[in-house]
MIBAFI-459516 format. One record per atom (N, C-alpha, C, O): atom name; x, y, z. Coordinates in nm, 2 decimals. Layout:
<atoms>
  atom      c1      c2      c3
    CA       X       Y       Z
...
</atoms>
This chain:
<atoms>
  atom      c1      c2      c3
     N    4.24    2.10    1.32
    CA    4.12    2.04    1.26
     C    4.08    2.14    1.14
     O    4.09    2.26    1.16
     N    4.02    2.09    1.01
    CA    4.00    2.16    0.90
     C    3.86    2.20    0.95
     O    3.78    2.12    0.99
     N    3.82    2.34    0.96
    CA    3.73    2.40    0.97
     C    3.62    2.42    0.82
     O    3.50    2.40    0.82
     N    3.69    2.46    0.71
    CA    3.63    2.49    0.61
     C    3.74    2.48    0.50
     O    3.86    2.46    0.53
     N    3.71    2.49    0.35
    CA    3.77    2.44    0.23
     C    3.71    2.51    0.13
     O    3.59    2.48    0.09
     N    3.81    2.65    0.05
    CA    3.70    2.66   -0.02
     C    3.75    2.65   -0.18
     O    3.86    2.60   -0.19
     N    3.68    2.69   -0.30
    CA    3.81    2.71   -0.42
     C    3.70    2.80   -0.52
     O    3.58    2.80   -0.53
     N    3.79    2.85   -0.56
    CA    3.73    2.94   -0.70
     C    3.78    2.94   -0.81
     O    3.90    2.95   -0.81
     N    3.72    2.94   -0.92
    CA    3.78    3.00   -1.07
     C    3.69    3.10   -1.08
     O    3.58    3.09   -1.04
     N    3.77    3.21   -1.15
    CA    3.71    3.29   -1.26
     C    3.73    3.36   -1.34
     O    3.83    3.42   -1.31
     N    3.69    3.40   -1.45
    CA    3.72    3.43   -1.56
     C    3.74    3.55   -1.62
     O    3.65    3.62   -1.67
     N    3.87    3.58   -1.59
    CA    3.98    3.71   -1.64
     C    3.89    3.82   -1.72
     O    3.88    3.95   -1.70
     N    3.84    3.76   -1.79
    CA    3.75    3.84   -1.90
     C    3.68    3.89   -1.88
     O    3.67    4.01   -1.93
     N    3.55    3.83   -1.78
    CA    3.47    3.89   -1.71
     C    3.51    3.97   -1.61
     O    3.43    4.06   -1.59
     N    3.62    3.98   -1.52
    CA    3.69    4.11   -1.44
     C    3.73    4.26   -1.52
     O    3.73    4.37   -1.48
     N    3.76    4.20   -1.65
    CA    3.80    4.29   -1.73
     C    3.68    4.41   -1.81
     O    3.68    4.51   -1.87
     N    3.60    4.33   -1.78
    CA    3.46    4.35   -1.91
     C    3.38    4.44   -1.77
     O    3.29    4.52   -1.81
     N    3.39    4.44   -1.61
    CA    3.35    4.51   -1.54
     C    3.41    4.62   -1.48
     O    3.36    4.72   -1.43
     N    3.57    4.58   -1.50
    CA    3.64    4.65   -1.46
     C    3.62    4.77   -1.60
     O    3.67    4.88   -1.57
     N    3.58    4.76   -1.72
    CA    3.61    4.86   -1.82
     C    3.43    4.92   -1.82
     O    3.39    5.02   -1.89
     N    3.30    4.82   -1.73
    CA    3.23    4.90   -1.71
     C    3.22    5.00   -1.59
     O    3.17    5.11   -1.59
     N    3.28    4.96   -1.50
    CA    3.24    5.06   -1.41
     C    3.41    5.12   -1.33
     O    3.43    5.15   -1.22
     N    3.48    5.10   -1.41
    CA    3.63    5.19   -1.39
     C    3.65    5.13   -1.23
     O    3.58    5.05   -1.17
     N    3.76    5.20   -1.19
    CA    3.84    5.18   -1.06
     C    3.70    5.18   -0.96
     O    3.71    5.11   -0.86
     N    3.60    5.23   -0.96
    CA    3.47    5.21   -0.85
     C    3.51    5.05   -0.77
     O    3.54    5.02   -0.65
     N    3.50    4.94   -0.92
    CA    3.49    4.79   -0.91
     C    3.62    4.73   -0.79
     O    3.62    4.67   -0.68
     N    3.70    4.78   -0.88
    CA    3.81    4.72   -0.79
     C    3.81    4.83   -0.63
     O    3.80    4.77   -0.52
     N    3.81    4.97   -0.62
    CA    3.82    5.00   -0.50
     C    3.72    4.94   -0.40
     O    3.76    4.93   -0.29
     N    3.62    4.90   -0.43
    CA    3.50    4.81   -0.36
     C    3.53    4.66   -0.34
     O    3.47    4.60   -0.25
     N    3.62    4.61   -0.43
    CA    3.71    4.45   -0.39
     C    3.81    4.45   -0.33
     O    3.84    4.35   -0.27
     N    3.91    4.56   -0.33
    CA    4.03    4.54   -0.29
     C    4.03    4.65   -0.19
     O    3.97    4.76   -0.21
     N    4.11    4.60   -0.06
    CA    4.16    4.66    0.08
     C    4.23    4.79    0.01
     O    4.24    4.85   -0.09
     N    4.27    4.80    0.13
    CA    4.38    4.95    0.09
     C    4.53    4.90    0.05
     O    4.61    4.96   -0.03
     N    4.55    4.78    0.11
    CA    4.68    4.77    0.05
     C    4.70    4.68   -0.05
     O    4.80    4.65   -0.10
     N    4.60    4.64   -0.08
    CA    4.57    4.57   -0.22
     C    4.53    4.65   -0.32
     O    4.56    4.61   -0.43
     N    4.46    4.79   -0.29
    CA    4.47    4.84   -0.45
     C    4.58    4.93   -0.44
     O    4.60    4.99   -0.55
     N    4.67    4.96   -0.34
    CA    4.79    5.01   -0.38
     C    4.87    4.96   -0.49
     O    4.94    5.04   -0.56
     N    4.88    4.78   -0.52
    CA    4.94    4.70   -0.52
     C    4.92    4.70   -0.66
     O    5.00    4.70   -0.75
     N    4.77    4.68   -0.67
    CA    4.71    4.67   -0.80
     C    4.73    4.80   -0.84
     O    4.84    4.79   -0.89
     N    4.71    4.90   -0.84
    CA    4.74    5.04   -0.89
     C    4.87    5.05   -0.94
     O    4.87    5.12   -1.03
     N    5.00    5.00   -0.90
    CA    5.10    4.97   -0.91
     C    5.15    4.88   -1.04
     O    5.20    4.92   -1.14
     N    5.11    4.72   -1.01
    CA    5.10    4.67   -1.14
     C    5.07    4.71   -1.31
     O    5.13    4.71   -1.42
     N    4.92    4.75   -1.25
    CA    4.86    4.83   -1.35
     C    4.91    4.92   -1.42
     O    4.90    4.94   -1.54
     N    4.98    5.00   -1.34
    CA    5.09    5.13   -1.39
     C    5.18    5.08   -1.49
     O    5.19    5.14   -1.59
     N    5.27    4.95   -1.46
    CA    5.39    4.92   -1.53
     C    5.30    4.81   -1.63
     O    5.35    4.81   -1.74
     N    5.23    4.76   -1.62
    CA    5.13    4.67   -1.72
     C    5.01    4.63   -1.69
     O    4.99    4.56   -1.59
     N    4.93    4.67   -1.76
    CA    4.78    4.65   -1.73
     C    4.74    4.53   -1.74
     O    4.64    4.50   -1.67
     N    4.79    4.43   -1.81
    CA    4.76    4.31   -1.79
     C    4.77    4.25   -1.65
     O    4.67    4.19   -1.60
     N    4.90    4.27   -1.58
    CA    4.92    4.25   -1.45
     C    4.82    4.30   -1.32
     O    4.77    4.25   -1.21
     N    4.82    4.39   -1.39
    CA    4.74    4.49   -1.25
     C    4.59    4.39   -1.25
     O    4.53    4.37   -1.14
     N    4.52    4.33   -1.43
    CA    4.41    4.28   -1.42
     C    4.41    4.16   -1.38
     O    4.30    4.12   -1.36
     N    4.50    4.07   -1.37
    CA    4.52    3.98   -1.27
     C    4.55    3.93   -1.16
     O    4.52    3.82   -1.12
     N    4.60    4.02   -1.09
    CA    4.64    4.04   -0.99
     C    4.45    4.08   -0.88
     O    4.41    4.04   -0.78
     N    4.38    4.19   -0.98
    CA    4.24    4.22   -0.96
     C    4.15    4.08   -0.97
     O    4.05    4.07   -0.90
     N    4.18    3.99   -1.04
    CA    4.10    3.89   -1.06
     C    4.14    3.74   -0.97
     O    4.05    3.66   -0.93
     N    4.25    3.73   -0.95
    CA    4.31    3.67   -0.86
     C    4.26    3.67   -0.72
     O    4.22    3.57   -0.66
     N    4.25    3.83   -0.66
    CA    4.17    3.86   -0.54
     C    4.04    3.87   -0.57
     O    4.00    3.87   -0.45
     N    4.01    3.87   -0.59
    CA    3.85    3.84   -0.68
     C    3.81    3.67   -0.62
     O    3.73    3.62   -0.54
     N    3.90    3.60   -0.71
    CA    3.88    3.48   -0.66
     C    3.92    3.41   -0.55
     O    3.87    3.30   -0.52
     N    4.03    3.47   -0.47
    CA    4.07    3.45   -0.31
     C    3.96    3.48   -0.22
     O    3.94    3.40   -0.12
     N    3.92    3.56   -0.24
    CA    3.81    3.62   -0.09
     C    3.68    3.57   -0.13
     O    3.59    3.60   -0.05
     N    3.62    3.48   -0.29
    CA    3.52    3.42   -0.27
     C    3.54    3.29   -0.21
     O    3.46    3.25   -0.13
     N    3.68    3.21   -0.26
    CA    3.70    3.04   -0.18
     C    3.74    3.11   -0.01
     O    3.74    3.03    0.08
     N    3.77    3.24    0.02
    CA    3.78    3.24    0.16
     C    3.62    3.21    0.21
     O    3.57    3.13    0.29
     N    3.57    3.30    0.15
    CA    3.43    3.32    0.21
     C    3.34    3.22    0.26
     O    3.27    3.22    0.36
     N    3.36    3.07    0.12
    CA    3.30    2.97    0.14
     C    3.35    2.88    0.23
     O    3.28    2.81    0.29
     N    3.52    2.89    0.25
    CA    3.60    2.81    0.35
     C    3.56    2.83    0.47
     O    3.58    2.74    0.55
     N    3.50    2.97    0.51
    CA    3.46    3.01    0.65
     C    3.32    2.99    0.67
     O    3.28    2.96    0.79
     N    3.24    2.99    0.58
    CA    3.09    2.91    0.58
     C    2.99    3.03    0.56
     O    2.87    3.00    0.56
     N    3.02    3.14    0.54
    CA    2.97    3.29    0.56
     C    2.89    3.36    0.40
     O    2.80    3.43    0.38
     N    3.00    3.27    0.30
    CA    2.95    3.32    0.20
     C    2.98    3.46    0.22
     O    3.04    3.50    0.31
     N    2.92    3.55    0.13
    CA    2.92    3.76    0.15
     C    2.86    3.79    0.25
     O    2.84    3.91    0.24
     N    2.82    3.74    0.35
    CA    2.73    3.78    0.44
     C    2.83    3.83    0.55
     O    2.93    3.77    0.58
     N    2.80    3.95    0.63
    CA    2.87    3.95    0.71
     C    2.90    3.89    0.89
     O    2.81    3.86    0.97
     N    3.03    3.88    0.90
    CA    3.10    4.00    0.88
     C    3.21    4.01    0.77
     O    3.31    4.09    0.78
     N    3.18    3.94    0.69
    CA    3.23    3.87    0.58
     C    3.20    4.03    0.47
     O    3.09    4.06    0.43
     N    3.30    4.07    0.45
    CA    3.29    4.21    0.36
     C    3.43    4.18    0.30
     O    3.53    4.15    0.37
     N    3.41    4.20    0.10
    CA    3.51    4.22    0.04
     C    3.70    4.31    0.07
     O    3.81    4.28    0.03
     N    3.66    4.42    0.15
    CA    3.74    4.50    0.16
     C    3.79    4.49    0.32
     O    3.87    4.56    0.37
     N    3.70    4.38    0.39
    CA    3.75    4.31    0.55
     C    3.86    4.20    0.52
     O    3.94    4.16    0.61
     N    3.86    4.16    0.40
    CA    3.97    4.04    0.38
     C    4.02    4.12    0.23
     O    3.98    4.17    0.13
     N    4.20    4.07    0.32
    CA    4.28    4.10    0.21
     C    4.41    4.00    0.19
     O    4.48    3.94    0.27
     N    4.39    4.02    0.05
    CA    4.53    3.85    0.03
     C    4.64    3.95   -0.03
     O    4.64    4.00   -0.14
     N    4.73    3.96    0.07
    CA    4.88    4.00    0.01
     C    4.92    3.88    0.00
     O    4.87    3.77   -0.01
     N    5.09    3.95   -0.01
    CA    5.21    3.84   -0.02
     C    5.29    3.87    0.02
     O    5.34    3.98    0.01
     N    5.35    3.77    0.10
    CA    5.53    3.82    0.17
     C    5.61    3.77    0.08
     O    5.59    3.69   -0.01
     N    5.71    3.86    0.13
    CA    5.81    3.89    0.04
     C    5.88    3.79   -0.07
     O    5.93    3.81   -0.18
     N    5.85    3.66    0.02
    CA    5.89    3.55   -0.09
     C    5.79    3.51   -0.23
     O    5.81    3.46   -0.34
     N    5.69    3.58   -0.15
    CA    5.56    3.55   -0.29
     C    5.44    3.45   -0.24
     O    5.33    3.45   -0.29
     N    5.49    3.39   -0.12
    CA    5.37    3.31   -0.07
     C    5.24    3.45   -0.04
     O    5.25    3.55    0.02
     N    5.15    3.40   -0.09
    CA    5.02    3.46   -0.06
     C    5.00    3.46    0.10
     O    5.08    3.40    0.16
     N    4.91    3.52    0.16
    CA    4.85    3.52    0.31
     C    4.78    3.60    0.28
     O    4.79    3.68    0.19
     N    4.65    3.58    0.41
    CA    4.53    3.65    0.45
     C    4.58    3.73    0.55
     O    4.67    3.69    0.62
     N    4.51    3.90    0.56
    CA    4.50    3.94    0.61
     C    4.37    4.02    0.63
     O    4.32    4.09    0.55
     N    4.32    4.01    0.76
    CA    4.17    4.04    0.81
     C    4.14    4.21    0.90
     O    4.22    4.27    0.97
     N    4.04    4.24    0.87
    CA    4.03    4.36    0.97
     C    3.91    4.35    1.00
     O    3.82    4.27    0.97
     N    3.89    4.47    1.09
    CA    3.73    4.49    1.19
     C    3.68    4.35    1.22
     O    3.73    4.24    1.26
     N    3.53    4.39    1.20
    CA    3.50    4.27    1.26
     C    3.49    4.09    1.15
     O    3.43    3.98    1.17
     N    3.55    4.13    1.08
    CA    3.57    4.00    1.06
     C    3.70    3.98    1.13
     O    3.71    3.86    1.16
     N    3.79    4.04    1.16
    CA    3.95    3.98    1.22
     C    3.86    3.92    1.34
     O    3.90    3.81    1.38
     N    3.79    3.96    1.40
    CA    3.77    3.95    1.53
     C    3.71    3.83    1.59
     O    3.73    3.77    1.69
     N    3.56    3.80    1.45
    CA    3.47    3.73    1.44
     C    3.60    3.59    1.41
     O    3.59    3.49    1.48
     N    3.71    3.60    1.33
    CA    3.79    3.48    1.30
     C    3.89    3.44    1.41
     O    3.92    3.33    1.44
     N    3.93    3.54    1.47
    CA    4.03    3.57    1.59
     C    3.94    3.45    1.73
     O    3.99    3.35    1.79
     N    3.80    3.49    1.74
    CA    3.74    3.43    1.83
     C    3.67    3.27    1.82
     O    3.60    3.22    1.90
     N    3.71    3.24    1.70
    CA    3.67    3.14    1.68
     C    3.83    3.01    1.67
     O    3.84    2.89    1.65
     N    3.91    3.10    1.69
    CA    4.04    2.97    1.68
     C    4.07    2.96    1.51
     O    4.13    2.87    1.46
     N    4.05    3.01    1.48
    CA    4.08    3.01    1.28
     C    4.23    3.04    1.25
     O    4.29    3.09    1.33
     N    4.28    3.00    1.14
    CA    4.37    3.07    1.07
     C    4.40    2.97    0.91
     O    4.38    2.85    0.91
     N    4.45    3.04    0.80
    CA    4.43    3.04    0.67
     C    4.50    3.01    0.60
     O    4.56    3.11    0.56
     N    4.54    2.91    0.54
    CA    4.62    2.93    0.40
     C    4.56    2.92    0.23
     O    4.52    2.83    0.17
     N    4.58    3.06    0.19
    CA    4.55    3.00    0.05
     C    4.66    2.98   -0.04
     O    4.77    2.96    0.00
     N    4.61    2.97   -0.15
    CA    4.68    2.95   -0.30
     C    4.60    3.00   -0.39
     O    4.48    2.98   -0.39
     N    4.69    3.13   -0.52
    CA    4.63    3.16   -0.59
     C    4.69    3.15   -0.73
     O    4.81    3.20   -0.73
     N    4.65    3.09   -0.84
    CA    4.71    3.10   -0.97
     C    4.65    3.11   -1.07
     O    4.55    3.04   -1.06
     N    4.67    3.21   -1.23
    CA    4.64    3.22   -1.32
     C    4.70    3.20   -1.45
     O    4.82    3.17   -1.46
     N    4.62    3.21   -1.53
    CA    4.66    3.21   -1.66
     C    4.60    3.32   -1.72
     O    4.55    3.40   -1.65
     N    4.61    3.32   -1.87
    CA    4.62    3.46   -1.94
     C    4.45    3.45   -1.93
     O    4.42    3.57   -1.91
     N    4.35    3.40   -1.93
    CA    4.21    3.36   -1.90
     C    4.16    3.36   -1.76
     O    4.09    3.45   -1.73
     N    4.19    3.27   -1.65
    CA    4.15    3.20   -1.59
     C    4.24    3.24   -1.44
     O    4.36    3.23   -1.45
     N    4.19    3.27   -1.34
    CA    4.27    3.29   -1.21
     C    4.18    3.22   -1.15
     O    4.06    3.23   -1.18
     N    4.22    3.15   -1.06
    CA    4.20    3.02   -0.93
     C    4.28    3.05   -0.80
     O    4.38    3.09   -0.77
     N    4.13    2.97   -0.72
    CA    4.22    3.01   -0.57
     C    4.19    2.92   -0.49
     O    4.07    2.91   -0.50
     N    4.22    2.83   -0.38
    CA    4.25    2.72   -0.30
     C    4.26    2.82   -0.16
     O    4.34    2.91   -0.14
     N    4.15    2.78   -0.08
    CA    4.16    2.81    0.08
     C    4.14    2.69    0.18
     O    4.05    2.62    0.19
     N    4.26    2.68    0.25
    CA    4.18    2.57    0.37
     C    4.21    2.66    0.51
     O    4.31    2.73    0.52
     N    4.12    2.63    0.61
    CA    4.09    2.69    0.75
     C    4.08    2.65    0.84
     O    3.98    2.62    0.90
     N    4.16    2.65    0.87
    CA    4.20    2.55    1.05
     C    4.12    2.64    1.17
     O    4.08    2.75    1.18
     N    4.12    2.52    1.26
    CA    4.08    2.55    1.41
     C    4.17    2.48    1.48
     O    4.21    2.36    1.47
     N    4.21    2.59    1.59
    CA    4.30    2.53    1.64
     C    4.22    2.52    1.78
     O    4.13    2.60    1.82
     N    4.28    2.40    1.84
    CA    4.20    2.34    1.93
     C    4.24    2.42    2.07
     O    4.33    2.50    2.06
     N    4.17    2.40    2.21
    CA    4.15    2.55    2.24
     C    4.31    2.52    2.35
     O    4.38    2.42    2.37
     N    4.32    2.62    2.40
    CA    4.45    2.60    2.53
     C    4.40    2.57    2.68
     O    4.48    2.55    2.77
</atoms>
């Protein structure tokens, strides 16, 4: 059963225009640990990349947030949700503390979608409940 649905845009420019006000602070405060590995990485070999990749997750963990009904509120914290990718490239959620736990107990699990353009990165969440055993 669809528990929640969430989606976001936003605007590359504006990631960029914060990220060049307040340096790596912004993104270390948005992104997990293995997300700004990731982003630190891109960034390295092209900065463009690295700032999409920052804006991308930017817009994943706000349509997660609304998908789950939580909005920023906890246990809903930026750096408790993180959207990697396996190896093929499909995106997935990954959760820690007590939001893993708060979602774990409730029967949840995630799929998003994330895509940009040279402006604009978007993101598609839907949130299942699985019905109980």
């Amino acid at each position: 059963m669809i528990y929640g649905v969430g989606t976001d845009v936003c605007d590359v420019r504006r990631i960029a225009a914060t990220l060049a006000r307040r340096g790596d602070r912004f993104a270390e405060r948005v992104l997990g640990p293995t997300e700004l590995q990731v982003f630190r990485a891109r960034r390295a070999r092209v900065e463009s990349r690295g700032l999409r990749f920052l804006a991308t997750r930017f817009s994943a963990k706000e349509a997660f947030s609304k998908a789950i009904g939580l909005g920023l509120h906890a246990p809903m914290t930026w750096r408790a949700c993180e959207i990697l990718n396996h190896s093929s490239g499909q995106p997935y959620v990954r959760l820690h503390g007590a939001l893993a736990d708060w979602f774990v107990a409730r029967g949840l699990s995630a799929h998003v979608s994330v895509s940009d353009e040279s402006d604009v990165a978007t993101s598609f969440v839907v949130v299942e409940q699985h019905a109980a055993r």
